[in-house]
N, CA, C and O atoms as a GROMACS GRO file, in nm:
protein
  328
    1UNK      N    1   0.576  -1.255  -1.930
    1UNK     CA    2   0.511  -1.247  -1.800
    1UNK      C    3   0.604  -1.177  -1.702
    1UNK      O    4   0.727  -1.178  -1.703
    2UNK      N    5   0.530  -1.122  -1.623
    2UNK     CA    6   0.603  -1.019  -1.500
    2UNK      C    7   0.590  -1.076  -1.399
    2UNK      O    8   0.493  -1.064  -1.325
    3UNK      N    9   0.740  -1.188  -1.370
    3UNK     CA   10   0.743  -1.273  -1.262
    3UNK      C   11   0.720  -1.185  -1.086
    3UNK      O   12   0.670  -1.230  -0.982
    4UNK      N   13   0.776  -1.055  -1.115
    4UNK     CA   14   0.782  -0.995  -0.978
    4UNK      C   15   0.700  -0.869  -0.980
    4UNK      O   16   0.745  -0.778  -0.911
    5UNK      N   17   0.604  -0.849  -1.035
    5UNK     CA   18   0.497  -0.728  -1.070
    5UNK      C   19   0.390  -0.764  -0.924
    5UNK      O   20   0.361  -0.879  -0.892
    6UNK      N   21   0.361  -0.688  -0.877
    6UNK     CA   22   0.327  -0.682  -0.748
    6UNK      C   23   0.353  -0.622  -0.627
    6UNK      O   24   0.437  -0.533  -0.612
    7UNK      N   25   0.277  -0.674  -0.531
    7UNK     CA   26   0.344  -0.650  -0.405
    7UNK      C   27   0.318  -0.772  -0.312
    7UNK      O   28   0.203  -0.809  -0.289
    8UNK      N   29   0.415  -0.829  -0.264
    8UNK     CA   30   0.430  -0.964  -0.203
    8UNK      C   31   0.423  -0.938  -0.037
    8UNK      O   32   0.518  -0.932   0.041
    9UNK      N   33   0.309  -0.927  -0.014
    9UNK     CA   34   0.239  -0.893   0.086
    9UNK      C   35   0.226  -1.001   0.222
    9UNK      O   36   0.213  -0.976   0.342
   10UNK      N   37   0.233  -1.095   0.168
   10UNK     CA   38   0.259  -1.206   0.284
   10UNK      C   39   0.369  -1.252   0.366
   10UNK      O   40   0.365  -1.324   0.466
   11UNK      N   41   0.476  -1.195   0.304
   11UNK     CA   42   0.575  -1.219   0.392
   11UNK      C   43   0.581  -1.164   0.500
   11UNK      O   44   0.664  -1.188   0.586
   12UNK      N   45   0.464  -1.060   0.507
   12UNK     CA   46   0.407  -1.002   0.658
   12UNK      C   47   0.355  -1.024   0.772
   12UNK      O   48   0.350  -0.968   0.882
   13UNK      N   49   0.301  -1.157   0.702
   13UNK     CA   50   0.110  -1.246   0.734
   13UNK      C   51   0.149  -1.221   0.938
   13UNK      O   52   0.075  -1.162   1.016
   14UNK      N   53   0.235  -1.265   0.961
   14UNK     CA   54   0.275  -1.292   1.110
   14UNK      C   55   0.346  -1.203   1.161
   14UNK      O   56   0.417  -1.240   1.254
   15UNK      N   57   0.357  -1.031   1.114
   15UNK     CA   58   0.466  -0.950   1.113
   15UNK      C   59   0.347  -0.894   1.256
   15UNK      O   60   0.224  -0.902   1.264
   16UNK      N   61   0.440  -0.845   1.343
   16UNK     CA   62   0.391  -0.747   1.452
   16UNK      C   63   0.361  -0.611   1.365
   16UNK      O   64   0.427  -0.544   1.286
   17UNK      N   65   0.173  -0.601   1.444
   17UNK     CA   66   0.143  -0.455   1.352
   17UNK      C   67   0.196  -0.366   1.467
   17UNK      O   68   0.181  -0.376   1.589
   18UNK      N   69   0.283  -0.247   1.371
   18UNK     CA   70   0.365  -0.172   1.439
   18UNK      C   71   0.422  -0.029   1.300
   18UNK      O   72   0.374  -0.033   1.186
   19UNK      N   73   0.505   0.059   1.333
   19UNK     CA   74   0.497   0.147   1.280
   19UNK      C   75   0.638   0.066   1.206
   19UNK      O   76   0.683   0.170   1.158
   20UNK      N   77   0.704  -0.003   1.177
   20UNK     CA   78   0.833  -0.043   1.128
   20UNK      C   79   0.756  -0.121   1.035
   20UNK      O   80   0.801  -0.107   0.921
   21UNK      N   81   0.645  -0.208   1.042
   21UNK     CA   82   0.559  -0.283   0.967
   21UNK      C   83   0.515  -0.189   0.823
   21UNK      O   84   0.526  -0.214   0.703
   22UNK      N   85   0.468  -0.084   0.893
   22UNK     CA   86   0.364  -0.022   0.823
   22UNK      C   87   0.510   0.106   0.718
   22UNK      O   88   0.486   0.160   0.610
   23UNK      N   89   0.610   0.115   0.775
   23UNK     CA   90   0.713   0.146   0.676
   23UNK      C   91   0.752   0.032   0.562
   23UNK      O   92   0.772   0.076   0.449
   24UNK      N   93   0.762  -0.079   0.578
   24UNK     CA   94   0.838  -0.155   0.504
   24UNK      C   95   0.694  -0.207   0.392
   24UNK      O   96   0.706  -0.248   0.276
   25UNK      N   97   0.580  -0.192   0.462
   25UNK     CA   98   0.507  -0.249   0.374
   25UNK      C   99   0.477  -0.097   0.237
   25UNK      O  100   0.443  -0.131   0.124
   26UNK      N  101   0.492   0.031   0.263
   26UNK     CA  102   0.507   0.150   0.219
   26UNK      C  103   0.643   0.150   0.094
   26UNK      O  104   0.630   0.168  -0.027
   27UNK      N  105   0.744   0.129   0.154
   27UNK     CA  106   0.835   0.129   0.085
   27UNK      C  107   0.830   0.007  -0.040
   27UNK      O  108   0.862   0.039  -0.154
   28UNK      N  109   0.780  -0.160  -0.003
   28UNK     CA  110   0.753  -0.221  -0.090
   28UNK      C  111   0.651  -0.131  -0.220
   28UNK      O  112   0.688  -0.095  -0.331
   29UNK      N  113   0.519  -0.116  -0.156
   29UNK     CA  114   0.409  -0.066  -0.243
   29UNK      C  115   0.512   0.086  -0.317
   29UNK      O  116   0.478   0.088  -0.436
   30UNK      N  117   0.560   0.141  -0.305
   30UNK     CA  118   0.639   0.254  -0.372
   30UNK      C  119   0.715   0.218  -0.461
   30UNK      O  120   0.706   0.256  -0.578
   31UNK      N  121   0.822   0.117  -0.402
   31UNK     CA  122   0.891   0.047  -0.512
   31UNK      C  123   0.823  -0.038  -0.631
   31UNK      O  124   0.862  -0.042  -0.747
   32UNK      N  125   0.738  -0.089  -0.588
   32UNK     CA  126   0.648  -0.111  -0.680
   32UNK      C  127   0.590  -0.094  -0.785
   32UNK      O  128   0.604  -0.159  -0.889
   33UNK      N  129   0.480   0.044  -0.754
   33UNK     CA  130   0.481   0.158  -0.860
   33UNK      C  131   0.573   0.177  -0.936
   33UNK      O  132   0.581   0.156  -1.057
   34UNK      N  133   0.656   0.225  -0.853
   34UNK     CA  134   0.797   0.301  -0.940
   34UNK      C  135   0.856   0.210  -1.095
   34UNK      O  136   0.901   0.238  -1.206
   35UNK      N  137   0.823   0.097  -1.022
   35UNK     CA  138   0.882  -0.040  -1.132
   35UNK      C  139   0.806  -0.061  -1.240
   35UNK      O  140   0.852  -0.119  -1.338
   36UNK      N  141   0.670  -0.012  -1.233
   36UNK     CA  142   0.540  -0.107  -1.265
   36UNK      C  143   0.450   0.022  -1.347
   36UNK      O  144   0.416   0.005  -1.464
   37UNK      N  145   0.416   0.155  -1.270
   37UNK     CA  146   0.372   0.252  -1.341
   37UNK      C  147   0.422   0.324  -1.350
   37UNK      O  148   0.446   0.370  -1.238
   38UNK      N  149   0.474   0.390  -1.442
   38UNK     CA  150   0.617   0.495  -1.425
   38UNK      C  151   0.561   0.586  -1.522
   38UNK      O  152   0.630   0.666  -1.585
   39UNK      N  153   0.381   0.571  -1.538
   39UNK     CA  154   0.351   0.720  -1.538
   39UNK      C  155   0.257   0.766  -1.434
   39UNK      O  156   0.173   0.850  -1.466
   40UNK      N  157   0.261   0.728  -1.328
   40UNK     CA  158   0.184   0.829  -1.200
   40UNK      C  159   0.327   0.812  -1.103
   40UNK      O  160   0.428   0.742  -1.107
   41UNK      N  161   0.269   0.926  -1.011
   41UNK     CA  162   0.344   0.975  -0.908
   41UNK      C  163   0.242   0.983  -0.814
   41UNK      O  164   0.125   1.015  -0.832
   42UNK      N  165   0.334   0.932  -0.651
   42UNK     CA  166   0.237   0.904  -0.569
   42UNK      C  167   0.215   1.014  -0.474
   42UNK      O  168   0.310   1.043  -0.403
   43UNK      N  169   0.091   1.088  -0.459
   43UNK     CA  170   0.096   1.194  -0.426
   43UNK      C  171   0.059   1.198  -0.246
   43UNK      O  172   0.069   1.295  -0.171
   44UNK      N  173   0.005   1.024  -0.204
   44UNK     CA  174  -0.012   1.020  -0.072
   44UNK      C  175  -0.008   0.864  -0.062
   44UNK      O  176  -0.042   0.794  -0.158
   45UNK      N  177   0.054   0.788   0.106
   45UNK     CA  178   0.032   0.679   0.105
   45UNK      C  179   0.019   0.638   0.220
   45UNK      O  180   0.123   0.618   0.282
   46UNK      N  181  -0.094   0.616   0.279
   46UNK     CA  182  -0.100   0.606   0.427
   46UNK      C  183  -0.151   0.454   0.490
   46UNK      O  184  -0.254   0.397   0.454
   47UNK      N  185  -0.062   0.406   0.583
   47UNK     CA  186  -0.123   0.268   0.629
   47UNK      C  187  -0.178   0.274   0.763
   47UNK      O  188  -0.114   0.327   0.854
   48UNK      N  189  -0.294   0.222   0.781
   48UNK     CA  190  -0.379   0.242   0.905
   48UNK      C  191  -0.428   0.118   0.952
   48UNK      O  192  -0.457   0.021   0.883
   49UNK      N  193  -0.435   0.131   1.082
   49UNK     CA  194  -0.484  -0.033   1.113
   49UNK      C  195  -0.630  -0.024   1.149
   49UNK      O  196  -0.661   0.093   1.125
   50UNK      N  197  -0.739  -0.090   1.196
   50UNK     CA  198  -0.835  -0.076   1.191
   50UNK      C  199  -0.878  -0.111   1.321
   50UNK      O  200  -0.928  -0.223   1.332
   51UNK      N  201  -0.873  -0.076   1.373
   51UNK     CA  202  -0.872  -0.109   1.577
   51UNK      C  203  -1.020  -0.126   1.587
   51UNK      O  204  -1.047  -0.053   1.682
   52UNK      N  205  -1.075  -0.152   1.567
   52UNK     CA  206  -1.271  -0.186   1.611
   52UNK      C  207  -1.261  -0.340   1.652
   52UNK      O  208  -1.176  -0.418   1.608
   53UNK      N  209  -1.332  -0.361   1.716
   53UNK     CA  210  -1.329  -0.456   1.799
   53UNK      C  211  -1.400  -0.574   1.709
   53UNK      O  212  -1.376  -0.694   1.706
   54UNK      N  213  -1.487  -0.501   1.645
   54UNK     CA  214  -1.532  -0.646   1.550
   54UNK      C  215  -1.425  -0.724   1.496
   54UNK      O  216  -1.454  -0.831   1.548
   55UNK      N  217  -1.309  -0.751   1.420
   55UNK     CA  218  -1.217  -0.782   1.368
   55UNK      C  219  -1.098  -0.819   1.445
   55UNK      O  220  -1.014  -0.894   1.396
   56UNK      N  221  -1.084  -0.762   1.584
   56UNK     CA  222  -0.993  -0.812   1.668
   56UNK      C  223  -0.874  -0.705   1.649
   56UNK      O  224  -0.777  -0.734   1.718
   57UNK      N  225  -0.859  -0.575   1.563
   57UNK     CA  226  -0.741  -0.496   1.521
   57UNK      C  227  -0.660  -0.537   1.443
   57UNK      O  228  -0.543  -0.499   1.444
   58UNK      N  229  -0.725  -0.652   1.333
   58UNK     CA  230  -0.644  -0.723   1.293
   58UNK      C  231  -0.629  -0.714   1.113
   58UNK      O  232  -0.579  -0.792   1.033
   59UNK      N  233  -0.700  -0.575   1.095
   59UNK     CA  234  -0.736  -0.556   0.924
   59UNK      C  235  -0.618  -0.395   0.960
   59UNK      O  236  -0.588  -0.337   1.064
   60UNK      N  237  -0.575  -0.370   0.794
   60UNK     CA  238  -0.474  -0.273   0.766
   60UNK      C  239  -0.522  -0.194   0.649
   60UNK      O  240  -0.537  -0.257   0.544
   61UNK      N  241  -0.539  -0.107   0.651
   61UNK     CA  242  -0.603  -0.009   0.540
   61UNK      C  243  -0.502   0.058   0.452
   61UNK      O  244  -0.446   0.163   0.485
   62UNK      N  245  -0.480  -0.010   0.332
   62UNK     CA  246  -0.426   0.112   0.265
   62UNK      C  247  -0.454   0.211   0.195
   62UNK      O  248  -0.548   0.205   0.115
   63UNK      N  249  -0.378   0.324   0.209
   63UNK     CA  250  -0.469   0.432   0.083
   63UNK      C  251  -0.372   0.487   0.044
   63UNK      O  252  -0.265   0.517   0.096
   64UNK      N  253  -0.420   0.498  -0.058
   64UNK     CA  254  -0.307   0.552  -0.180
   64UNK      C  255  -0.343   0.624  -0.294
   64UNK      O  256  -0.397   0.570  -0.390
   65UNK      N  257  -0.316   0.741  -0.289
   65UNK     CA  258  -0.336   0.890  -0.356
   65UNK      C  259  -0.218   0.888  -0.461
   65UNK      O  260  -0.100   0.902  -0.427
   66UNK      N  261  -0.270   0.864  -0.627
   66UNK     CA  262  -0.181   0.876  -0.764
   66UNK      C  263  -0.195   0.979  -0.844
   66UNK      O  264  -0.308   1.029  -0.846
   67UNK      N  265  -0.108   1.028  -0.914
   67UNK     CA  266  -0.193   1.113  -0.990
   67UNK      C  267  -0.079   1.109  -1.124
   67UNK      O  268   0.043   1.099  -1.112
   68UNK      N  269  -0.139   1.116  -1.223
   68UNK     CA  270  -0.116   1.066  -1.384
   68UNK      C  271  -0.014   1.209  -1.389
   68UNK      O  272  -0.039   1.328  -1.367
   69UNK      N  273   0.110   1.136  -1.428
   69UNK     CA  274   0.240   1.291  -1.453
   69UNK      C  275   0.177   1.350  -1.644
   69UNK      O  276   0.207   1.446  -1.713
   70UNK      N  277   0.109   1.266  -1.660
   70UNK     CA  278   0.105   1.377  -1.807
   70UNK      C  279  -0.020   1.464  -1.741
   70UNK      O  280   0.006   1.584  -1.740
   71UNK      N  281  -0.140   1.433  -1.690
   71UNK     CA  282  -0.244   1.502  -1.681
   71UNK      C  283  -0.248   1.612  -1.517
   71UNK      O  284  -0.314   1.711  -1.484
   72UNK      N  285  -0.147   1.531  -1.453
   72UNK     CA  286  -0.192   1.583  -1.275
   72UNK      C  287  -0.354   1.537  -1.225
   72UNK      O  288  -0.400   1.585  -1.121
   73UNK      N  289  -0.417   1.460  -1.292
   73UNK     CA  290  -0.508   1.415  -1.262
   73UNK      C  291  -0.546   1.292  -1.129
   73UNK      O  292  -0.523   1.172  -1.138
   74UNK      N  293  -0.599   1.352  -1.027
   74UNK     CA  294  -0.547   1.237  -0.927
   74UNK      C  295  -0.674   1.158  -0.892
   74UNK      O  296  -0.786   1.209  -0.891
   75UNK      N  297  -0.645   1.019  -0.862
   75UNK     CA  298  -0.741   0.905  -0.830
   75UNK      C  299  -0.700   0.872  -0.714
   75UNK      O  300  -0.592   0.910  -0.670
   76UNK      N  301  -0.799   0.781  -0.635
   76UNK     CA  302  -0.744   0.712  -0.517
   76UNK      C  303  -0.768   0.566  -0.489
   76UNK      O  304  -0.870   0.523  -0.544
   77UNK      N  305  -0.710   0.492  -0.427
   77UNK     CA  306  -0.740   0.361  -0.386
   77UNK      C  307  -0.691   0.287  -0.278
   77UNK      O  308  -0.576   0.278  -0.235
   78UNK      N  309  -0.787   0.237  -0.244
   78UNK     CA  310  -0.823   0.209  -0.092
   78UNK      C  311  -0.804   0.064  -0.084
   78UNK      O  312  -0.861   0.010  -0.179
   79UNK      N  313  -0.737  -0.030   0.002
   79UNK     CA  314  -0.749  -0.119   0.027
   79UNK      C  315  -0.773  -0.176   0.158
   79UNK      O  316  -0.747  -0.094   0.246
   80UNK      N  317  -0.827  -0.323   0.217
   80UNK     CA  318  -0.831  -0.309   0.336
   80UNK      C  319  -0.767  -0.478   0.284
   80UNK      O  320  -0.806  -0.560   0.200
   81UNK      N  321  -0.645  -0.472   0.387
   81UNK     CA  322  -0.563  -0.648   0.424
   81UNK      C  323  -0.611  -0.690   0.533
   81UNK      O  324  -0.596  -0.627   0.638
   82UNK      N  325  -0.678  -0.804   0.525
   82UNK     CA  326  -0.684  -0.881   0.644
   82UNK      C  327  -0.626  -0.999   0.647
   82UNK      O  328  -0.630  -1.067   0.750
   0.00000   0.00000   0.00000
């Protein structure tokens, strides 16, 4: 079992959303990959917050652009943290 396979995302839960936030949570998710799929390369990774008033500004979007190093074939995936 892969005690630390992930991304441990809560140690954020109370973090001020801010651009130092949205680095460290980047650099986790990279290191990550790097550890975990070490056959894609990440070709984009952007964190966005979601400012609409329904939600209070309080959801974080990630997106994240991979693409397979044997094929160059690229996928994407989207998440939204609330």
């Amino acid at each position: 079992m892969l005690q630390n396979f992930g991304v441990a995302l809560k140690k954020y839960l109370f973090s001020p959303i801010d651009e130092i936030l949205f680095d460290r949570i980047k650099k986790d998710i990279t290191t990550s990959i790097r550890a975990y799929a070490k056959d894609v390369v990440i070709r984009k990774l952007s964190i966005l917050r979601d400012e609409s008033m329904d939600n209070g500004g309080n959801i974080l979007h990630v997106i994240l652009v991979l693409a397979y190093k044997s094929s160059n074939e690229l996928f994407e995936v989207k998440v939204g943290i609330v």
